[in-house]
C-alpha positions as CSV (number, residue, x, y, z in Angstrom):
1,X,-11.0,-9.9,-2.1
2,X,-10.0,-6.4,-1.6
3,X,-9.2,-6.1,-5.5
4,X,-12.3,-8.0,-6.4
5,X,-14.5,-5.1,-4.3
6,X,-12.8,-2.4,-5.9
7,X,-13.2,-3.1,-8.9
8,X,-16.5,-4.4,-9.2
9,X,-18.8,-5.5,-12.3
10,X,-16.0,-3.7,-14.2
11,X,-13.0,-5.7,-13.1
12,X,-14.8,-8.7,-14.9
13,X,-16.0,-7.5,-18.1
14,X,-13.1,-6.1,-19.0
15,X,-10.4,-8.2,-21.3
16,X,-7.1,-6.1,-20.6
17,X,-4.7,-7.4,-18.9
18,X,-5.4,-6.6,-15.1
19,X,-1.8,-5.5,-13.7
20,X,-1.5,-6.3,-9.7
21,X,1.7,-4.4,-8.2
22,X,3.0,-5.6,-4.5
23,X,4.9,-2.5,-3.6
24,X,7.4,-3.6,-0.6
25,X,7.1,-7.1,-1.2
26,X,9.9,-9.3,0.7
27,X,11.4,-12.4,-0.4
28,X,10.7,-13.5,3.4
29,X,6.6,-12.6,3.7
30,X,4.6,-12.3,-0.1
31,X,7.2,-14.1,-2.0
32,X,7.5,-17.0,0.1
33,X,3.7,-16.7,0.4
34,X,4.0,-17.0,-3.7
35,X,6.3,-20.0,-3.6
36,X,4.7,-22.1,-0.8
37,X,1.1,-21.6,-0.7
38,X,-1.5,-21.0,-2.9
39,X,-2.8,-17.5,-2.0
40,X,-2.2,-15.6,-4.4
41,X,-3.4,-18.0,-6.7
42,X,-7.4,-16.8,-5.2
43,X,-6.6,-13.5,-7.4
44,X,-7.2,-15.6,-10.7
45,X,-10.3,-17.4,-9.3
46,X,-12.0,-14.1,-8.6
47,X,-11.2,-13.0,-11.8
48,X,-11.5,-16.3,-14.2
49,X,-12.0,-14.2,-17.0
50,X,-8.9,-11.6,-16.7
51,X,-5.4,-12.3,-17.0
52,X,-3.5,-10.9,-14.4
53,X,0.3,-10.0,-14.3
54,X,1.6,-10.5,-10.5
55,X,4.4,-8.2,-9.9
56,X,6.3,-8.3,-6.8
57,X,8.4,-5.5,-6.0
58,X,10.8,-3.5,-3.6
59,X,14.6,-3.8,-2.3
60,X,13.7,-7.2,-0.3
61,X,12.9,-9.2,-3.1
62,X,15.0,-12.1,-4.1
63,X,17.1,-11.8,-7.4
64,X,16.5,-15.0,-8.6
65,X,12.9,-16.6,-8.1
66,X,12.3,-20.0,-7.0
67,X,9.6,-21.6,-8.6
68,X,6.4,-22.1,-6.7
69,X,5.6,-25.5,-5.5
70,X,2.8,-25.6,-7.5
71,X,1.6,-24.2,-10.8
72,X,0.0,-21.4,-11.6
73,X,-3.4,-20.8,-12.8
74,X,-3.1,-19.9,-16.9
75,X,-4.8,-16.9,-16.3
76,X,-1.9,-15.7,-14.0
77,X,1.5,-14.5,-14.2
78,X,3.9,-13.8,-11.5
79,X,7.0,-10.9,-12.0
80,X,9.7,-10.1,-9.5
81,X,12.0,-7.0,-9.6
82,X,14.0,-5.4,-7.0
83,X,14.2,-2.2,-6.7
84,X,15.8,0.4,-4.4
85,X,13.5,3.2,-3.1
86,X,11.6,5.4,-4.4
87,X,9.7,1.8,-5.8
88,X,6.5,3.2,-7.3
89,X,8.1,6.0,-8.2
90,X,10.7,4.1,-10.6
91,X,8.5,1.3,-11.3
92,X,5.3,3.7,-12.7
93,X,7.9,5.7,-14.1
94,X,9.2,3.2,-16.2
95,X,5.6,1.9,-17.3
96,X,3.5,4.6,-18.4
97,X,0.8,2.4,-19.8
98,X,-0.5,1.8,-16.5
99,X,-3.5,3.5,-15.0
100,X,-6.9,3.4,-13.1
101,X,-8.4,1.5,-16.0
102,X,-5.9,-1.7,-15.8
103,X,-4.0,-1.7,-12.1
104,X,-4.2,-1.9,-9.1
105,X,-1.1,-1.1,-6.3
106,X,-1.0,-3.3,-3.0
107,X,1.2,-2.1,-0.1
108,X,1.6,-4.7,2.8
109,X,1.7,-3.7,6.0
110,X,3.7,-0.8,4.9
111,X,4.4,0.8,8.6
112,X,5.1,4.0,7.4
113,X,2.5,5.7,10.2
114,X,3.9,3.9,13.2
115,X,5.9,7.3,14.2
116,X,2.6,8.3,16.2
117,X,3.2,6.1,19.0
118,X,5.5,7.5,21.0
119,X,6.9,4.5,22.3
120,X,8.6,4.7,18.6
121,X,8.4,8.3,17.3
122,X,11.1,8.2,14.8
123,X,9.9,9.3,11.5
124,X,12.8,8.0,9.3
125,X,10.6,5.5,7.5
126,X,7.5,7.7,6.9
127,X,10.5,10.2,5.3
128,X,11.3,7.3,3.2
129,X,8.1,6.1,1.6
130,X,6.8,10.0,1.1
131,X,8.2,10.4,-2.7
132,X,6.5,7.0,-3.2
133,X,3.2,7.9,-1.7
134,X,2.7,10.6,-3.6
135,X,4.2,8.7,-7.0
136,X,0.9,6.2,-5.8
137,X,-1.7,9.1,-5.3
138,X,-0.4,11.3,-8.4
139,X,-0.5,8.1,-10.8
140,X,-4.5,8.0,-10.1
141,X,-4.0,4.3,-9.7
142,X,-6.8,2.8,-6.7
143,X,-4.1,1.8,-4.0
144,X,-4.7,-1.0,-1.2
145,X,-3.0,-0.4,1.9
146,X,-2.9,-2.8,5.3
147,X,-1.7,-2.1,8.9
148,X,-0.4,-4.2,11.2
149,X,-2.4,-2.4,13.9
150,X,-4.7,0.5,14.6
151,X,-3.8,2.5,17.7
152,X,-0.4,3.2,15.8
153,X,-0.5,2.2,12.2
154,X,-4.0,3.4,11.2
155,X,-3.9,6.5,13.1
156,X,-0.7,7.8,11.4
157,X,-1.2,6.6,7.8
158,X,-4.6,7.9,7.9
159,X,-3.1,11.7,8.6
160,X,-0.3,11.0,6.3
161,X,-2.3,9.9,3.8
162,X,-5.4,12.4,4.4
163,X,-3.7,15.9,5.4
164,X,0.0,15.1,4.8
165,X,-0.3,13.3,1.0
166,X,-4.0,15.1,0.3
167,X,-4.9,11.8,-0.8
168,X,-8.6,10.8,-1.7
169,X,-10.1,7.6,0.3
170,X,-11.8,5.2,-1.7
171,X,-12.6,2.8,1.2
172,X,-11.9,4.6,5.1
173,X,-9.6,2.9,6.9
174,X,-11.4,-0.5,8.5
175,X,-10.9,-4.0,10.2
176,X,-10.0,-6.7,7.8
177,X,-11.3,-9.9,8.2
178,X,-8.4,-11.4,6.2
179,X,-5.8,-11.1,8.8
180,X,-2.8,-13.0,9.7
181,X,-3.8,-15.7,11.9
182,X,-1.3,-14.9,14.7
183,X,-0.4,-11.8,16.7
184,X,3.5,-10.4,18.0
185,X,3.0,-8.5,21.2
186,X,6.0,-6.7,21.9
187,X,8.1,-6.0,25.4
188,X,5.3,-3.5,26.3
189,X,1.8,-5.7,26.7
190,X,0.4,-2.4,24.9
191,X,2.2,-2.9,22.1
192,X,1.0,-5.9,19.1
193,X,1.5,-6.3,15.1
194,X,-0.9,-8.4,13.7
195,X,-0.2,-8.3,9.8
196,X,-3.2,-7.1,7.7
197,X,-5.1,-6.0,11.0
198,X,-6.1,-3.3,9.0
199,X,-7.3,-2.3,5.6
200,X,-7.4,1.2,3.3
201,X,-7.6,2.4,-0.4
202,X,-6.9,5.7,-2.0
203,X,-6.7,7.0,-5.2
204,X,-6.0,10.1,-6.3
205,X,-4.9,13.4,-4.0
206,X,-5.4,16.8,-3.6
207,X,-2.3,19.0,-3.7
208,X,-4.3,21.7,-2.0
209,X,-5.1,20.1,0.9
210,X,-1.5,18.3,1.2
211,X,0.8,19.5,4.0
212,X,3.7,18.1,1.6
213,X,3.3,20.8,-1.4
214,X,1.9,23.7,0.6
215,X,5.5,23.4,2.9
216,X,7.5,21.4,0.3
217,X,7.8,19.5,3.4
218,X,10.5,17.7,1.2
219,X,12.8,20.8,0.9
220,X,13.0,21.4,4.9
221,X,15.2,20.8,7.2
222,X,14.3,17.6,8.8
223,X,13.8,18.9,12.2
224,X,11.8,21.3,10.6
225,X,9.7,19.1,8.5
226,X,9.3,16.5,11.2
227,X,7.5,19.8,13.7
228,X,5.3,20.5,10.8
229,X,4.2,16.6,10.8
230,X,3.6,16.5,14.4
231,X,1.5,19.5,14.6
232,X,-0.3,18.1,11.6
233,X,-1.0,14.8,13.7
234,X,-2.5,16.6,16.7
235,X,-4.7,18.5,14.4
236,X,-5.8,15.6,12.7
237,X,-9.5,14.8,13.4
238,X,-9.5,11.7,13.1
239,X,-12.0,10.4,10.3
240,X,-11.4,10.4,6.2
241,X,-14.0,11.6,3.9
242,X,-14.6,8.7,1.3
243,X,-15.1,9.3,-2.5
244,X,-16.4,6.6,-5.0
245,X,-13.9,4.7,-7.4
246,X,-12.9,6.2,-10.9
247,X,-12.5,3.8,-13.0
């Protein structure tokens, strides 16, 4: 749905191949979804009249595909590739004919903003997915993002993305009615993951406004970089200024 909205009238009329790319895609959550279920199959009835290449990527996915248990539309095919971080980064490096005009990037429930709550506060995984965040915003590609929550997940990705990454929102962070159907509270009531709570898309940055080239956050010294993040999330007003597609 969420690639169908972003791409509009345009999505349909063109007849390039439309390139989909799951970045941290498991063999455990989207794969299996692949295999078992029909899901992803709903991306070739939006678009009847595109052919779309599937690809499933990141360091989870399985080496060897099983076959799904039923067959693909003909308008849709289905890649896997593992690949050890920085994904985007190496997979868009390695595929310069991509762009705006025929992709679109997918991250799942990513996590990568959930060192805001300080029941967790360890930024190790933010650290890990920043060369491939900016990879995604400097590629110009329109990026989908989902959360698992919002009091955590949200709130930190949208800094990250906004005043850490300088990246430009294409649709604000929001509620996304195509949720998972159950929720995981933790040992603290406080605390739930309910995947896809949440949806965002970017596309595009601004180094100018990006924490991570005016401090080459990526040259400090960790404890260094990781005070320059915090003050950046207390400073953080809260809201994202949305820009229209460019397509």
């Amino acid at each position: 749905f969420w690639v169908r909205r972003l791409l509009g009238a345009r999505g349909e009329g063109s007849e390039e191949e439309l390139t989909v790319v799951v970045l941290g895609a498991t063999a455990k959550a989207e794969e299996r979804v692949w295999r078992d279920t029909a899901c992803w199959q709903e991306l070739a009835q939006l678009l009847p009249a595109r052919q779309i290449h599937l690809w499933m990527v990141g360091p989870e996915v399985s080496l060897k595909a099983q076959p799904p248990s039923a067959a693909l539309p003909h308008n849709l095919k289905v890649s896997l590739l593992r690949l050890d971080p920085p994904v985007a980064l190496r997979f868009l490096q390695d595929r310069p004919e991509l762009g705006a005009h025929n992709s679109v990037l997918v991250t799942p429930n990513g996590g990568f903003g959930n060192f805001v709550d300080a029941r967790n506060g360890n930024t190790s995984l933010l650290w890990s997915w920043l060369p491939d965040l900016r990879a995604i915003a400097d590629s110009g590609i329109p990026a989908i993002f989902t959360c698992a929550n919002d009091y955590a997940d949200v709130k930190g990705e949208s800094c990250v993305q906004a005043s850490v990454v300088g990246a430009r929102f294409i649709l604000p962070p929001q509620p996304n009615p195509y949720h998972s159907g159950s929720t995981f509270t933790g040992d603290d009531q406080d605390a739930w993951f309910c995947a896809n709570h949440s949806v965002y898309a970017i596309q595009g940055r601004n180094p100018a406004r990006a924490l991570l080239d005016r401090l080459h956050l990526l040259s400090l010294k960790r404890e260094d970089a990781d005070r320059a993040l915090f003050k950046c999330v207390q400073e953080f007003p809260g809201e994202v200024e949305k820009v229209p597609v460019d397509i």
